[in-house]
TORMI-702807 format. One record per residue (C-alpha): residue number from 1; residue in one letter; x negated, y, z negated. Coordinates in Angstrom, 2 decimals, decimal comma, padded with zeros to 5 digits. Layout:
<rs>
R   nr  rest       xx       yy       zz
R  NUM     a        X        Y        Z
...
</rs>
This chain:
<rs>
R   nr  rest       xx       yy       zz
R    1     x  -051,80   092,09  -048,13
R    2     x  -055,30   090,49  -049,00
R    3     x  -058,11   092,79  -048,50
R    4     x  -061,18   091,08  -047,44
R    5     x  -064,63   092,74  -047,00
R    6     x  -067,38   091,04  -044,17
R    7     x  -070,54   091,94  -046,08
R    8     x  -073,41   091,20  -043,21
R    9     x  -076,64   091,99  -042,47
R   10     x  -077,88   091,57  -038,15
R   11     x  -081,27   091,89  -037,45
R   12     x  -081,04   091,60  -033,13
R   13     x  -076,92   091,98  -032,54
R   14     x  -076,13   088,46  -032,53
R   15     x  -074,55   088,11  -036,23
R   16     x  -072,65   091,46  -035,99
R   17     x  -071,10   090,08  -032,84
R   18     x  -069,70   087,03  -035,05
R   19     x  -069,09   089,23  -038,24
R   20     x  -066,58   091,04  -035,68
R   21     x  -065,23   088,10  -034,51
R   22     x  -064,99   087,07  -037,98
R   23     x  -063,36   090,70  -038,30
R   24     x  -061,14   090,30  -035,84
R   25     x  -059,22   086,62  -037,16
R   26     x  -058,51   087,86  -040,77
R   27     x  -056,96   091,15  -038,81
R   28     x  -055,04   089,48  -036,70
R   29     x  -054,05   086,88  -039,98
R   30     x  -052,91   090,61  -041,44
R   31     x  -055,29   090,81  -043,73
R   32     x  -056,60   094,42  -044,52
R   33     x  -060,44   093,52  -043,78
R   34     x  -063,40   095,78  -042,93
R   35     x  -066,86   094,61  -041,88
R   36     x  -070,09   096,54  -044,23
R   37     x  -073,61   096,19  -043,37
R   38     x  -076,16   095,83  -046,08
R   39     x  -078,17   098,75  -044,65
R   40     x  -075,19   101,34  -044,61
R   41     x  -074,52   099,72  -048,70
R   42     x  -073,58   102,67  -050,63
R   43     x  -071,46   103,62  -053,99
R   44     x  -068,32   103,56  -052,15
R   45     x  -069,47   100,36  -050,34
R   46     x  -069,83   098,59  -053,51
R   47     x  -066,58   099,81  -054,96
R   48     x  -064,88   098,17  -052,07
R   49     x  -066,52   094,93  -052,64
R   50     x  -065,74   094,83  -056,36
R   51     x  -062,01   096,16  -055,48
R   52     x  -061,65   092,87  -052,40
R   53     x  -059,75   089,90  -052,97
R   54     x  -062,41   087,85  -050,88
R   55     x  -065,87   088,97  -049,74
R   56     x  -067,67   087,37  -046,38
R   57     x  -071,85   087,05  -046,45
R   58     x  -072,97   086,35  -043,20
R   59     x  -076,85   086,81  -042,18
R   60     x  -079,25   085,48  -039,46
R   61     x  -080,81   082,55  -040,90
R   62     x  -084,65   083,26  -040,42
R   63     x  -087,67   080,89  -041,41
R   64     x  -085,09   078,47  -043,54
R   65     x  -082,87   080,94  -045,00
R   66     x  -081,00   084,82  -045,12
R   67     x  -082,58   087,39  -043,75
R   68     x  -085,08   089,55  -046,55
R   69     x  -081,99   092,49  -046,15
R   70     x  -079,08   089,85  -046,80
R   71     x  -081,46   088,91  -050,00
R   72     x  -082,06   092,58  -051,00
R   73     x  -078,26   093,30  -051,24
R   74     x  -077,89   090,18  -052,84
R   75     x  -080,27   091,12  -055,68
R   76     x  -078,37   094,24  -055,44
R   77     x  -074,97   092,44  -056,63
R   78     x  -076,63   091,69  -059,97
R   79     x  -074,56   094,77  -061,12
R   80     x  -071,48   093,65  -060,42
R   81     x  -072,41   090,16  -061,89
R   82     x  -073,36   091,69  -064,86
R   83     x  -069,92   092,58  -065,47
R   84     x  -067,97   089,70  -063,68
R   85     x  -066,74   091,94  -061,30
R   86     x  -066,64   089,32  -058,43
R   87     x  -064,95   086,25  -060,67
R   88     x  -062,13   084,33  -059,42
R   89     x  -062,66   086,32  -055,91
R   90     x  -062,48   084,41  -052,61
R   91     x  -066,08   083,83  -051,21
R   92     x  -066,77   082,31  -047,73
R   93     x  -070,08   082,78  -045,17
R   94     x  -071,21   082,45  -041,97
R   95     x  -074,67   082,40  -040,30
R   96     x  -076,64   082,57  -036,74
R   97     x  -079,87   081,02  -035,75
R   98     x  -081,47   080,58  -032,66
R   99     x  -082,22   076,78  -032,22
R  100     x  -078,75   074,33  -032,87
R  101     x  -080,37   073,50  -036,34
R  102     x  -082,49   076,51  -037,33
R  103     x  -081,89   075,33  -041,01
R  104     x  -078,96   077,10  -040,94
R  105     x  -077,38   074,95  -043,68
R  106     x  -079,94   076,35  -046,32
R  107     x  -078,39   080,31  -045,63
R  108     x  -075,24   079,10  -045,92
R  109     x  -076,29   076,77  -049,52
R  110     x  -077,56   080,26  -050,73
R  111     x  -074,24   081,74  -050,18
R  112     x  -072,64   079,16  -051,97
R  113     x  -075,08   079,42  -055,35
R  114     x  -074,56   083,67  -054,76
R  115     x  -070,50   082,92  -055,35
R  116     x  -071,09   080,90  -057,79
R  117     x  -073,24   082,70  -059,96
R  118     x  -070,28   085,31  -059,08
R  119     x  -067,64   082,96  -060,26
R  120     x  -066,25   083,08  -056,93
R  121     x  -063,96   080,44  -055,55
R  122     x  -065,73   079,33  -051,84
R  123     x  -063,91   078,17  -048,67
R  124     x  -065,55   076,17  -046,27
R  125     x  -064,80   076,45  -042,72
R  126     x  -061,72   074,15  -042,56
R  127     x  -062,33   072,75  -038,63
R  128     x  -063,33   069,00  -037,45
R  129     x  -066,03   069,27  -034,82
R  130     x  -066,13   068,99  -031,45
R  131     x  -068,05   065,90  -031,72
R  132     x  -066,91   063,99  -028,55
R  133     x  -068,53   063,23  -025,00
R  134     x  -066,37   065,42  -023,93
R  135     x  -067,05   068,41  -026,00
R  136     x  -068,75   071,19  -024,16
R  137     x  -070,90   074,27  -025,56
R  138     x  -067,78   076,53  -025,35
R  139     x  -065,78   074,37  -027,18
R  140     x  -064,56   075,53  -031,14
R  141     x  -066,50   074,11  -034,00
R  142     x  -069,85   072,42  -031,52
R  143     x  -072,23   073,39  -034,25
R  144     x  -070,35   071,17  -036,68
R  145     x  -070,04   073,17  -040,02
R  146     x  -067,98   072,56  -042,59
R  147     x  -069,26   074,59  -045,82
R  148     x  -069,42   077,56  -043,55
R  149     x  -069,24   078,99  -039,95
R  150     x  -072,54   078,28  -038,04
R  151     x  -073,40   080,42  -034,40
R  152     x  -076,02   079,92  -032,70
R  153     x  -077,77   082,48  -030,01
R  154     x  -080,99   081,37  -027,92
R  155     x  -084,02   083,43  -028,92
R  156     x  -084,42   084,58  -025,16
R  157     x  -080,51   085,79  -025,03
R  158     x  -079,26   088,95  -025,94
R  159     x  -076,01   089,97  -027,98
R  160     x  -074,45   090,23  -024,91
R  161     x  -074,67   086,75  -023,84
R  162     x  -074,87   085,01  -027,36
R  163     x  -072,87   083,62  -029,41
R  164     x  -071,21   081,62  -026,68
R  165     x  -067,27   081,84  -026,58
R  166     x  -066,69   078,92  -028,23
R  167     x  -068,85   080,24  -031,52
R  168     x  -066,87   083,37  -031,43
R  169     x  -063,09   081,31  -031,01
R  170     x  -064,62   079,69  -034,07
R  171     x  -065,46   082,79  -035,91
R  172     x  -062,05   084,31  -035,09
R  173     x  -060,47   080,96  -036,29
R  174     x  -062,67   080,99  -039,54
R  175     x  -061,83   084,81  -040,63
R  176     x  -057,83   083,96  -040,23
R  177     x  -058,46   080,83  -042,25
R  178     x  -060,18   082,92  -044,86
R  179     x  -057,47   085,58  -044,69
R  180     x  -054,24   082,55  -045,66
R  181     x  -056,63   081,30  -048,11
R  182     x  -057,14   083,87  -050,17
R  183     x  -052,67   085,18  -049,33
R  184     x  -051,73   082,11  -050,64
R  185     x  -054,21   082,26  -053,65
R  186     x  -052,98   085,67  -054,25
R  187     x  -049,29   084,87  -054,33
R  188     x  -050,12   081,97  -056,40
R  189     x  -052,03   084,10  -059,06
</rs>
């Protein structure tokens, strides 16, 4: 069984909501996965990361990029750079912003350069898009990401009403994808 850690920070609600739907696909893909926010980091927190088979960022993307806690923790992780501790691990992220674009694409580019100065192995998101006419808000994938998964929650809406359903779906679909990525890279290793 792959264990995969969902290493997040959520400044309003709305990115723990999809780190637990995140949670909640590489579960129910039977992977042994546990969700740890940057503020509650401690020893044992960090043993768990260097002990994973895959690790999860996800942040709120704010003015262009993570949030200043996401960035803390990773400055943190220069540790277990230091000593490789992180190579040849599974590495995937996911991000919220408030507007559709947000520059979301730049958080999830600086989780890509964090694995690889790692040595991690990334995985994209692995879905088309729901790019038709007849593609609605609550359909999988309407962001359109592809490097990572993408949310979105409207400034004015709470955690309660954002991400939409179809965000989440795609958050649930994303952690299971992450979860047979890294199985099969396991078994083959």
């Amino acid at each position: 069984m792959s264990k995969i850690v969902i290493v997040y920070h959520s400044g309003y609600g709305h990115t723990k909501k999809a780190a637990e739907a995140v949670l909640g696909g590489a579960l129910g893909a039977g992977a042994d996965a546990k969700l740890i926010a940057v503020g509650e980091l401690d020893d044992a927190g960090w043993a768990e990361l260097d002990a994973a088979d895959a690790i999860i960022f996800g942040a709120p993307t704010y003015m262009g990029g993570p949030s200043a806690d996401f960035k803390k923790f990773a400055d943190a992780s220069s540790k277990s750079w230091f000593g490789q501790k992180w190579k040849d691990k599974i590495a995937a992220g996911f991000t919220n912003s408030a507007t559709m674009n947000g520059d979301k694409f730049s958080t999830i580019q600086y989780f890509v350069t964090l694995a690889m100065q790692h040595s991690m192995i990334w995985v994209g998101l692995g879905m088309m898009p729901a790019n038709t006419k007849a593609a609605t808000r609550n359909d999988p994938n309407y962001v359109g990401g592809f490097t990572g998964l993408l949310t979105q929650s409207p400034a004015d809406a709470s955690p309660e009403e954002a991400p939409p359903p179809g965000d989440l779906e795609t958050a649930k679909q994303f952690g299971a994808r992450v979860a047979a990525v890294t199985a099969r890279w396991i078994a083959g290793h």
